[in-house]
Every structure is written in C-alpha cells, then in structure tokens.
C-alpha positions in Angstrom: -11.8 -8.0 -12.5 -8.4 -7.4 -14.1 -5.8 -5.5 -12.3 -2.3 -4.4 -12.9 0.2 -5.9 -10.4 3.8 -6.6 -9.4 5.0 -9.8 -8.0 8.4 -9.1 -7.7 11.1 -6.5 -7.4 11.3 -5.0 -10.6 11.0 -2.4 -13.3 7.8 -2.0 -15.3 8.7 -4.6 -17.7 7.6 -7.2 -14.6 4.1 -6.1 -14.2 1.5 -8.6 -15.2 -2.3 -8.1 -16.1 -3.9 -10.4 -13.6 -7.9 -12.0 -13.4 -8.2 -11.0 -9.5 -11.3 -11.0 -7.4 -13.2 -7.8 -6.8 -12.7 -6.8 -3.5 -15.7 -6.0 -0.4 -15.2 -2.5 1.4 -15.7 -2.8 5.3 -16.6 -0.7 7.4 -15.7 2.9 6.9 -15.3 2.0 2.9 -16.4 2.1 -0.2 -15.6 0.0 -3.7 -15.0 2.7 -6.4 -15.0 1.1 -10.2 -12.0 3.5 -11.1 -12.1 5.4 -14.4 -9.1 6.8 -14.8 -5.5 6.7 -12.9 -2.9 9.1 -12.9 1.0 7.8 -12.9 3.5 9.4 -11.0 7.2 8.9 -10.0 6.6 7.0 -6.7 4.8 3.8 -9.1 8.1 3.2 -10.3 9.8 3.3 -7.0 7.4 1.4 -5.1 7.6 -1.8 -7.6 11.5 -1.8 -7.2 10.8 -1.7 -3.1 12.7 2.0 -3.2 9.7 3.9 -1.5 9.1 5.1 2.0 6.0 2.4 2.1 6.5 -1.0 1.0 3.0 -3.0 0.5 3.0 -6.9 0.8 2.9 -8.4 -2.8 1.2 -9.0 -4.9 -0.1 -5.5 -5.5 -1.0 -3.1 -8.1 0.4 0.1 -8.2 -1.5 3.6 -8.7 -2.0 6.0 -6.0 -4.2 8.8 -7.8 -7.6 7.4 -8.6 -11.2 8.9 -9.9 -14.2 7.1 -10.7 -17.9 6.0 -9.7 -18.9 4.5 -6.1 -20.1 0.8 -6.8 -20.6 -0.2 -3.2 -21.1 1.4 0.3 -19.7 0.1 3.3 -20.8 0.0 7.0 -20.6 3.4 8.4 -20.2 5.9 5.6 -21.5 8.9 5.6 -22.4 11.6 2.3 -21.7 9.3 -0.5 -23.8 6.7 -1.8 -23.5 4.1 -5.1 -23.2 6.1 -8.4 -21.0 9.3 -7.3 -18.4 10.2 -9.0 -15.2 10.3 -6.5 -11.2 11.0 -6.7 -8.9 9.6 -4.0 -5.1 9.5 -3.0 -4.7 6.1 -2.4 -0.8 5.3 -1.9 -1.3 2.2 -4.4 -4.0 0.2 -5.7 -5.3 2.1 -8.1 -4.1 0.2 -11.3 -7.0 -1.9 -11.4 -11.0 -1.9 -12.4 -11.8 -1.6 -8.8 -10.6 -0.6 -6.1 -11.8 -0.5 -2.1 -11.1 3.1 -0.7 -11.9 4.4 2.9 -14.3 7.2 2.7 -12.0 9.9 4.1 -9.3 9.6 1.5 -11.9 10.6 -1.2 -13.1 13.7 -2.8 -16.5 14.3 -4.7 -15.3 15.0 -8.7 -16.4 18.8 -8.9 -19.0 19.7 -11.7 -17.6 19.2 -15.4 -14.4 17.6 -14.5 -13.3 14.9 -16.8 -12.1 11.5 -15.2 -8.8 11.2 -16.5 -8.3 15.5 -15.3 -9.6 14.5 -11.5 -7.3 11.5 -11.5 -4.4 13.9 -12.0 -5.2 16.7 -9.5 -4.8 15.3 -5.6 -0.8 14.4 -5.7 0.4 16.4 -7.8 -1.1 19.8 -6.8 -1.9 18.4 -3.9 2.2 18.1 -3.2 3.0 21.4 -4.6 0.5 23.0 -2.5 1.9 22.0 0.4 5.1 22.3 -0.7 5.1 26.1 -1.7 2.6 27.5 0.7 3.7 24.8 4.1 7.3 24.7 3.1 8.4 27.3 0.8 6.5 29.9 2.4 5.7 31.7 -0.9 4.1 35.0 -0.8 3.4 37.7 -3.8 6.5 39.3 -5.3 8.6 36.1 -4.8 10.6 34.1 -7.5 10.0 30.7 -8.1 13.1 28.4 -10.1 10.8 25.1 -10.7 13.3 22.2 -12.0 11.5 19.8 -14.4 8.9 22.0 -15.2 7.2 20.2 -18.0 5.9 17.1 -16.3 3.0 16.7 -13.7 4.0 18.6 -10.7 6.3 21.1 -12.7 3.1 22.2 -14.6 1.5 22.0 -10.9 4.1 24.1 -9.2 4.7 26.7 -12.8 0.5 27.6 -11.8 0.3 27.5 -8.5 3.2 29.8 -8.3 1.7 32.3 -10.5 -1.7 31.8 -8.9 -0.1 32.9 -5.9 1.3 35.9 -7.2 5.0 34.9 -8.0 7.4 35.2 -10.9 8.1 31.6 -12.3 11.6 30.7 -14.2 11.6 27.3 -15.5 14.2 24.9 -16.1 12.9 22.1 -18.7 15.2 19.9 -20.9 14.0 20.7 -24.2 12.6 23.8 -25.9 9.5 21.7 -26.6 9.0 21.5 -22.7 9.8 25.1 -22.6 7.0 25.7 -24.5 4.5 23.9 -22.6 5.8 25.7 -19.3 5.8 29.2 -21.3 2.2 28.3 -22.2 1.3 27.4 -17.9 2.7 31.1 -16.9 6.3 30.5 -17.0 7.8 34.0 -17.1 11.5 32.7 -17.8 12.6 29.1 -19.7 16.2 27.9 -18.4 16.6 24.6 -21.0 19.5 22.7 -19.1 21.5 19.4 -20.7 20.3 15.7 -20.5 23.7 14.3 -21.1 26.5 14.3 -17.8 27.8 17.6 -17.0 31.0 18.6 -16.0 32.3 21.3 -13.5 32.4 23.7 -16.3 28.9 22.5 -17.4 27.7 23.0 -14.4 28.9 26.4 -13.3 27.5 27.5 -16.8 23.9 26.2 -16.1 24.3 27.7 -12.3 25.5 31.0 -14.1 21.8 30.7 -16.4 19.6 30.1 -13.8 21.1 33.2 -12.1 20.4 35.0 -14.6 17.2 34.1 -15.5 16.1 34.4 -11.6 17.8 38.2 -11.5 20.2 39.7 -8.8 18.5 38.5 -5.5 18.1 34.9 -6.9 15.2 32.5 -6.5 13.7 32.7 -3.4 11.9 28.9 -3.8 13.9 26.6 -5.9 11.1 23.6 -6.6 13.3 20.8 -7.2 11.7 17.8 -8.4 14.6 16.7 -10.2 17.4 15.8 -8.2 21.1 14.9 -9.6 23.2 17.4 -11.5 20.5 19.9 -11.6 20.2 20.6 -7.5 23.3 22.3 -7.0 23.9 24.4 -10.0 19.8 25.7 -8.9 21.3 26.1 -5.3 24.3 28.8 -6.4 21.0 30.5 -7.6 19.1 30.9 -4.3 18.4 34.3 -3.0 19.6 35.2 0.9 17.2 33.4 3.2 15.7 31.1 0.5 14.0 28.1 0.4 15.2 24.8 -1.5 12.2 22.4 -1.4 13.2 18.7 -2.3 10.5 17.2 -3.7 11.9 14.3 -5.8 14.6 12.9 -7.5 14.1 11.1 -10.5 17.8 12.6 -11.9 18.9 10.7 -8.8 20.4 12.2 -5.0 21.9 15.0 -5.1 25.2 15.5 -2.9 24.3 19.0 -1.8 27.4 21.5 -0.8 26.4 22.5 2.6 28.7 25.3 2.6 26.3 27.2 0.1 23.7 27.0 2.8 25.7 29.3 5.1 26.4 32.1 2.3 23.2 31.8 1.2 21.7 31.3 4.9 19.0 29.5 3.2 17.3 26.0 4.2 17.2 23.1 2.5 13.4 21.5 3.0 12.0 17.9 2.2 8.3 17.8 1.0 6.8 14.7 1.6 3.0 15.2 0.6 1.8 11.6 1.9 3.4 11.8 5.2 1.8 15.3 5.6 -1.6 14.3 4.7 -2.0 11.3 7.0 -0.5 13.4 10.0 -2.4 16.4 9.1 -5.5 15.4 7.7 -7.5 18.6 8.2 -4.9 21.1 6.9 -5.2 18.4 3.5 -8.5 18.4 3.2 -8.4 22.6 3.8 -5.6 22.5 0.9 -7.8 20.4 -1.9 -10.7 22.1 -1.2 -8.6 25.4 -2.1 -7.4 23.7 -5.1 -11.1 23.2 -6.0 -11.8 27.0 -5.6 -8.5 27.3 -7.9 -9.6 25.2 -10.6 -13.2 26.5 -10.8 -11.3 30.4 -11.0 -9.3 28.9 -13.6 -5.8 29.6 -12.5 -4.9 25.4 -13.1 -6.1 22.9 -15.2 -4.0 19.7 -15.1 -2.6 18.9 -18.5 -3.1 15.4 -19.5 -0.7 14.2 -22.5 -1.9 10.6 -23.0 -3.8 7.8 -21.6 -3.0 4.6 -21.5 -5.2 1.1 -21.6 -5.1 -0.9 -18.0 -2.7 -3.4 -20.8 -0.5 -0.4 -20.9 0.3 0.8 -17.7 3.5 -0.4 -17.9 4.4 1.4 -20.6 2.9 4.6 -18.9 5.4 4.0 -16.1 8.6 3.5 -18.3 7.6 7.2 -20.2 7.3 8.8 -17.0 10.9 7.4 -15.8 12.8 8.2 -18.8 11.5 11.4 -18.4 9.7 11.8 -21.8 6.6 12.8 -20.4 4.7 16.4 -20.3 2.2 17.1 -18.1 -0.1 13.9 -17.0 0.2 10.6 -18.0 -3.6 8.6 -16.8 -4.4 5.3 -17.1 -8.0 4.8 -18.3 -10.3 1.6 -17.9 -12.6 1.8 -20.4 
C-alpha cells in the first residue's frame, strides 16, 4: 500500500510517497482502508518535531480519518468488515490503510460524504470542547472568533450560533469574510496580513471593539496567535474568557496586565489531551455534534481535496494560511 510519510525533520516539501506494507490490527483493532483525510495545523507541526507528541519515524502524518473497516481484530465489539467509520487518530492517517483501536472510532452517520466525516472529529470536535468546557458559552454571549474562514473558524462561527451566541469574525480578506458571513457570522472584522505596528494594532483592537459592542467579547476563539491575540484581548468583556487554541501567526506575548482590568482568564484548549483523559465526556460531545449536524446547524465546508501524491501540497496551503474551510485528502 502507498503511504505518505516523513523521514526527517522537515517542512512538507520532505514528505515522500512510500510502497509500505499494510499493517495487521491486534487485539482491540481494526484496519480501516481510509477514504478520505482531513489536514489540520498540527500535520505541519508534528513533521518539524514542534508538537506536544512526537512519533518514532518514519511516519505518516494525518490525524482525522473516515473510511470502510477492511479487517477485525481480537476483541472488538459493534463493527464488523465493510462499515463505514471516522476516527481521531493523532497521525497515521495519510495512507491507504490505516490500523485504528476500536474506541477512537465513530460509525459515519447516514448520508455523510467521506471527505465531510473526515473533517468533523478535530475540528468541531476542539471547538466544542473549547466553547462549552472552556469558554463556558451560554445564550446571549458574544463570540470574537480569530481566523474564522478556515476549519475550526467555520467550526467555532456555527457552533457559536448553534448555541445561541452573537459571532464577530475576524478573517484576513473580504473573501473569507464572506464565507464566515455565509456560516452565521453576525459581524466581519478583516484585519492586516502584513506586520503591524503599535498604531496598527491599537486600530485593529479599536475594530474589534467595536464590532463586539460596549461590554466586549465575552469568548475570544483564538486560533491565530501572533499580532492578532492582544489587540482581540483589549476587546474582552469583564470576566471573559480568551481560549487559546492555536497559533499558526505564531506565540503571542500576552500583556498580563489586561487580565486584571479585564479580570478575565486566559484558557488553553487542548482537544487531544482532553479526549484521552476524558474519554466519556468526548464521546458525549461527538455524539452531540451528530444530533447537530442531522438538525443542520453545521455542515463542515470542504474547499479541495487533494490526491495521497498531494498531500504535501495540502499541508503547505493550510500553513500559508490560504485555506477556507477543509482541506481532505482523498484516496481514490
């Protein structure tokens, strides 16, 4: 089988399309011929050894999988060969086939495409946890989601709504703003690509103050990072709640003064480490998403698939931040 792997510390441009064996699932596993695979920021991170989990190499990257059981291990229970599946995976999934342990996976609900499946689990799946675990969101609350126009913007710009909350978001183009307008987004904030100064700065803090009202944003989604996290901090309302989710704009040197005028808290959201230590609340969460999705209040918006050739290329969009919505992987 072919697979997508790294075998050295590197960008996306050292990834190599390997002949590999097909792996056997033990016990407590099963071998899932994977469809479709969603990127997301960590696949760049975790070839350049700059992720919280460091696999031994070679390996292939891909940790949001869907596709159709090929094999059954010892052990498992309520799937059998032929069903189609989506898992979280942490990395692996850039391949034809992949072995999965049975209680990472999800049955693909009725009428869900592949490549839609493959692009549901971390990124809603995160912004789930992140609003209702973290951010405490209730009705009548505003939202200020940074990078709104990729995958878990979109996720957090619906899930928001869904959950009865005004949505202002902050996207780098009026193209993106579109696509957020289009998701629910109440309120577009279009903020600069290029370096910003002090004066730059206050100016884009002064917008998204604006554009959240009087008493602020009381969740600022940041999945961002860089410039963008403090200028979206001057706008948090008393008692708020910054989430950190990501940082592809780079680490943010926060002002920790603001938290004290603000008396607001500054939260990390780290979806993987949550569902390993609380695997019941995770499973409670997708299964929510599910009834979600079925309702339609989100849909995951995928923008382009890739071939398994292309993955690379996949990658490199996703971290110069050209991407809206999903970008998935497909094997056939």
């Amino acid at each position: 089988m072919k697979a997508i792997r790294t075998h050295q510390t590197g960008g996306p441009e050292t990834l190599t399309l390997d002949e590999v064996d097909t792996p056997t699932p033990g016990k407590g596993e099963v071998l899932v011929a994977v469809k479709a695979c969603a990127i997301n920021y960590p696949d760049g991170l975790i070839i350049r050894d700059m992720y919280q989990f460091k696999p031994e190499r070679p390996f292939s990257p891909g940790g949001e999988i869907s596709g159709v059981i090929e094999a059954v291990g010892e052990g498992v229970e309520g799937y059998k060969v032929g069903d189609k599946v989506m898992a979280g995976i942490g990395n692996g999934g850039l391949a034809e086939k992949v072995v999965v342990p049975a209680g990472r996976m999800f049955p693909v609900p009725d009428g869900v495409p592949f490549e839609k499946a493959a692009s549901l689990l971390m990124t809603y799946g995160t912004t789930i946890h992140g609003l209702k675990d973290r951010g405490h969101i209730k009705a009548g609350d505003t939202v200020l989601v940074l990078g709104a126009a990729g995958g878990v913007g979109l996720s957090a710009v619906e899930l928001a709504k869904a959950f009865g909350a005004r949505v202002v978001a902050a996207v780098s183009s009026e193209a993106k703003g579109e696509v957020a307008r289009k998701a629910g987004a109440d309120e577009v904030v279009i903020y600069p690509r290029e370096a910003m100064d002090k004066d730059a700065s206050k100016a884009l803090a002064n917008a998204f103050k604006a554009a959240c009202g009087p008493d602020g944003a009381n969740i600022v989604y940041d999945i961002v990072g860089g410039q963008y996290s403090e200028p979206a901090l001057r706008a948090i309302a008393w008692e708020g709640r910054f989430l950190v989710v990501g940082f592809p704009a780079g680490i943010a040197k926060m002002p920790l003064n603001l938290t004290l005028l603000k008396s607001c808290d500054i939260c990390g959201v780290f979806w993987g480490a949550f569902t390993a230590r609380e695997p019941a609340a995770f499973r409670a969460q997708v299964e929510e998403l599910f009834d979600l999705m079925k309702a339609g209040k989100i849909d995951p918006l995928v923008s382009e698939t890739f071939p398994l050739e292309r993955a690379g290329d996949a990658i490199a969009k996703l971290e110069a931040r050209e991407a809206v919505g999903k970008l998935v992987v497909t094997m056939e």
